[in-house]
N, C-alpha and C positions, 0 to 999 in steps of 0.2 A: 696641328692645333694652333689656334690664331692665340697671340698673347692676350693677356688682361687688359692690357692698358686698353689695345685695340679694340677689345669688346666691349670694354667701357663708355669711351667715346663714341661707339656706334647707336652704342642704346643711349647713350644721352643726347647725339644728332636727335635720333627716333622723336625721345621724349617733345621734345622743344617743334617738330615738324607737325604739321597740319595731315590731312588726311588728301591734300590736291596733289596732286602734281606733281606742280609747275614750285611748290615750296618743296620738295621730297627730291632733287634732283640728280642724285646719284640711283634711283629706286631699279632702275632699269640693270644699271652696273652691278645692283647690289644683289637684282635674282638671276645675275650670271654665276654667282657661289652656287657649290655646291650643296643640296638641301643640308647635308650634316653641319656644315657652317652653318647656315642659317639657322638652324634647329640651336645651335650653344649661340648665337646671338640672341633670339628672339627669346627662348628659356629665360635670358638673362631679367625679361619685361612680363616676368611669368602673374607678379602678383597686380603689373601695371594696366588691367584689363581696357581701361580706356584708349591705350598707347596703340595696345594689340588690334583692339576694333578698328582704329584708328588707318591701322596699313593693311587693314584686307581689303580695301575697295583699289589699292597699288596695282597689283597685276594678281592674274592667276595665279601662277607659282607661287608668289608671296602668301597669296591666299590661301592656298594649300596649307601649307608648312604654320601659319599661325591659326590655321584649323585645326591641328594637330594637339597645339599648345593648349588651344581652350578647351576643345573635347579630354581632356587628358581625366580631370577633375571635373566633368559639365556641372553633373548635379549641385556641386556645395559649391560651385563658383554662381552658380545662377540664382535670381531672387525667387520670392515665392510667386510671384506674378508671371514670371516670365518660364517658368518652370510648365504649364500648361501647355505652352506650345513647343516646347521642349518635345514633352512626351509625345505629340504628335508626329512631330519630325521625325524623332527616332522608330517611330511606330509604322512611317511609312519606309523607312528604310530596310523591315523586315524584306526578307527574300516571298517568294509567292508560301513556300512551304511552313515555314515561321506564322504568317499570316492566316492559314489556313484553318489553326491554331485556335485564331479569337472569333468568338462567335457573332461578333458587330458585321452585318454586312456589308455595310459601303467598306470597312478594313478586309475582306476576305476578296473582294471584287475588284481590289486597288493594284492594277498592274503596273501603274505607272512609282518607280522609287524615285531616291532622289541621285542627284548626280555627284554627291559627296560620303565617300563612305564612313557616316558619323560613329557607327557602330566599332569600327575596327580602330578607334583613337582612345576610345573610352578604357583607361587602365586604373581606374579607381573605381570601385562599387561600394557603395552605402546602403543595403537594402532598405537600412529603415527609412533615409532620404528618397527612394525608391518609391516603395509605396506609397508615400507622404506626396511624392507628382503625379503618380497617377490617379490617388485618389481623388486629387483637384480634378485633372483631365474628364474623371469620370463625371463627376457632379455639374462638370457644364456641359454632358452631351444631352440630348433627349431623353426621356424614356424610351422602351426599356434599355436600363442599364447594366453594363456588366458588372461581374464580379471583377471587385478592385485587387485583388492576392490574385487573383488566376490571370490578369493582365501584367499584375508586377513579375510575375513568375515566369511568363513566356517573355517579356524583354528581360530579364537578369539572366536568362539561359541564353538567351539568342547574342549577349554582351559577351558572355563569356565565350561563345562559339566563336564568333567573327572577331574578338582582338585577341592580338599576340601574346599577351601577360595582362598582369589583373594582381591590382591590390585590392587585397577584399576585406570590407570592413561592415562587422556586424554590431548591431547595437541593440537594444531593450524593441520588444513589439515584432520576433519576428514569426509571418505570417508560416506557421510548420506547414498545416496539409499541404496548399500548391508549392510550395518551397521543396518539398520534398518531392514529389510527385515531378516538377518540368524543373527543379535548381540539381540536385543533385545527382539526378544521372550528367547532367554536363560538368559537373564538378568532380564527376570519376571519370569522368572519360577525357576531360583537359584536365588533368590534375598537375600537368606539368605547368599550365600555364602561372599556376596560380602558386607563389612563394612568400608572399606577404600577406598576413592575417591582421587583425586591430579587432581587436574583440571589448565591446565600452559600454559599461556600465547596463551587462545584461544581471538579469534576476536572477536568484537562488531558484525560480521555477522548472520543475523537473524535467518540462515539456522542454524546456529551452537549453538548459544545460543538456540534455540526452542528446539534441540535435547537434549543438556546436560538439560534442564530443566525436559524435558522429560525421560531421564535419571534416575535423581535426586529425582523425584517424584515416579520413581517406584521400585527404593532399599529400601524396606521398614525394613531392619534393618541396614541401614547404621548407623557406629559409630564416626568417624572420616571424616574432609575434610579439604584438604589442596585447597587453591586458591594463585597461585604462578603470579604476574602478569596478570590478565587475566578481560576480559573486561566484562560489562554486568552484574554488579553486580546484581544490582537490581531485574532483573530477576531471579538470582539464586538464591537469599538469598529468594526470597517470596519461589520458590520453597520446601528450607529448612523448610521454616513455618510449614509442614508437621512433623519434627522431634522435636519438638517442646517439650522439657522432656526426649528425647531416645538420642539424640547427645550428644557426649561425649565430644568431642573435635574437634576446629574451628581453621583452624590455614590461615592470610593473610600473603603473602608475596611478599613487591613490589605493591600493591594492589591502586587504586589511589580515594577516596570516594567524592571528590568534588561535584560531580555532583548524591550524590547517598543520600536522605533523612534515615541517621542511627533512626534518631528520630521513624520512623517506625518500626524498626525492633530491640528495646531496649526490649524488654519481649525476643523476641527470644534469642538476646546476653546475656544475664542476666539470661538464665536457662541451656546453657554449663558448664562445669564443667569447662573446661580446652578451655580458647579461648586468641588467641595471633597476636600480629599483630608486622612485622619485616618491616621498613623501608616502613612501608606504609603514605600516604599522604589526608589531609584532614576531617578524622577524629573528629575534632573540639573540642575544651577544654572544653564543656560541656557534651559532649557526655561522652570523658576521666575521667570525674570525674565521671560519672553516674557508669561506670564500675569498676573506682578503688576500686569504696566501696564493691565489688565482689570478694570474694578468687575465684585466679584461674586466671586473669587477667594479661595478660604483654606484655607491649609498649615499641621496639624500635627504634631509630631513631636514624639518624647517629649520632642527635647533642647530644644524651645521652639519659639514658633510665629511665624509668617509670616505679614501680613495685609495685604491692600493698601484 
């Protein structure tokens, strides 16, 4: 492990360097590390996205390795404009079989991929950011045009196929039929891959809660889940009931429990390691106290916080 300091100084060379050269002169030295180095260097210029573009035209290697960095998060790192060609790119990365899939013919006839595998970097999914680029992509092709859900649905399965692990994060608007239909046979069948969940500010709507339950119930090594605003508690949290000893960490935010008996589901809270609740509501001070006797535990609230 290279120290801090060291790391520091190299991303701050980075910053301050041009994308030439002949100003960049150690760049050569610098992709004789090994990629794991580079990977906790360049991390370190994760949010610096100008820095990163900046050293892919350095060498191949280099290239590689902060190809990694930027596909990790593509879609919310990318603007809305830039996002159309996104989906292309990724679209021609499908394998022949994948492709087969969408019924656009110049995509079914495209044997040529590309020569970086963008698919296999991608360890964040946002379906609803999802749909939201391909639906652009679609409205600038010709008529006739595809169905926009049956295109996001054969790249969110084929994301989940080809990379290694996968934060999956769902939000309001998702598209059920083809989600079900080409998302969740890949979601039973890499259920390993997938341990972190962020479920944000979906609706009390049946259609949608039934699905995330359904979801939730078949990541059988989820380890992590974040619930950011989002309605239907009750139903998720029985779902959780399932992870019952393997959950690692529960995190509410914004989360409203009024109407939701915690009294229930106190074994479940009480065997996370690591559970947290930010500016959530209703809760009840007996419930709070059952948890603070819990390492691991932290309540807060705008009026001040709680920590055991």
């Amino acid at each position: 492990m290279l120290p801090r300091i060291l790391l520091d100084r190299l991303t701050s060379f980075i910053r301050r360097s041009s994308c030439r050269e002949e100003s960049f002169p150690f760049s050569k030295s610098l992709s004789e590390l090994p990629v794991e180095i580079l990977l906790l260097i360049f991390n370190m210029l994760y949010k610096d996205t100008r820095s990163l573009h900046s050293c892919l035209v350095l060498n191949s290697k280099l290239c590689c390795v902060i190809v990694r960095i930027l596909y990790r998060n593509v879609f919310n790192r990318t603007t809305d404009k830039r996002r159309v060609k996104l989906v292309r790119t990724l679209l021609h990365s499908l394998n022949k079989e994948e492709r087969n899939n969408l019924s656009r013919t110049e995509l079914k006839e495209l044997d040529k991929g590309t020569l970086i595998p963008y698919l296999t970097y991608i360890t964040e999914l946002n379906i609803h950011i999802i749909y939201k680029a391909v639906a652009e992509w679609v409205d600038h092709q010709p008529p006739p045009r595809d169905d926009k859900r049956h295109i996001s649905s054969i790249l969110i399965s084929s994301i989940i196929h080809h990379s290694s692990t996968i934060h999956f994060r769902i939000s309001a608007g998702i598209p059920a039929h083809p989600f079900r239909h080409f998302c969740f046979p890949q979601l039973t069948k890499h259920d390993q891959k997938l341990r972190k969940l962020t479920i944000e500010r979906v609706s009390n709507k049946q259609n949608d809660l039934s699905l995330l339950s359904d979801i939730i119930s078949s990541l059988k090594s989820l380890e992590s889940v974040t619930m950011i605003a989002t309605s239907g508690l009750e139903l998720l949290l029985d779902a959780l009931k399932n992870y019952r000893g393997s959950l690692k960490r529960l995190v509410f935010r914004g989360c409203h429990f009024e109407h939701v008996k915690l009294k229930d589901y106190v074994e479940l809270l009480t065997d996370i390691w690591i559970l947290k609740f930010y500016n959530c509501s209703g809760i009840g001070k007996e419930i709070e106290l059952t948890l603070a006797e819990k390492e691991g535990v932290f309540v807060h609230k705008q009026s001040g916080r709680k920590k055991s």
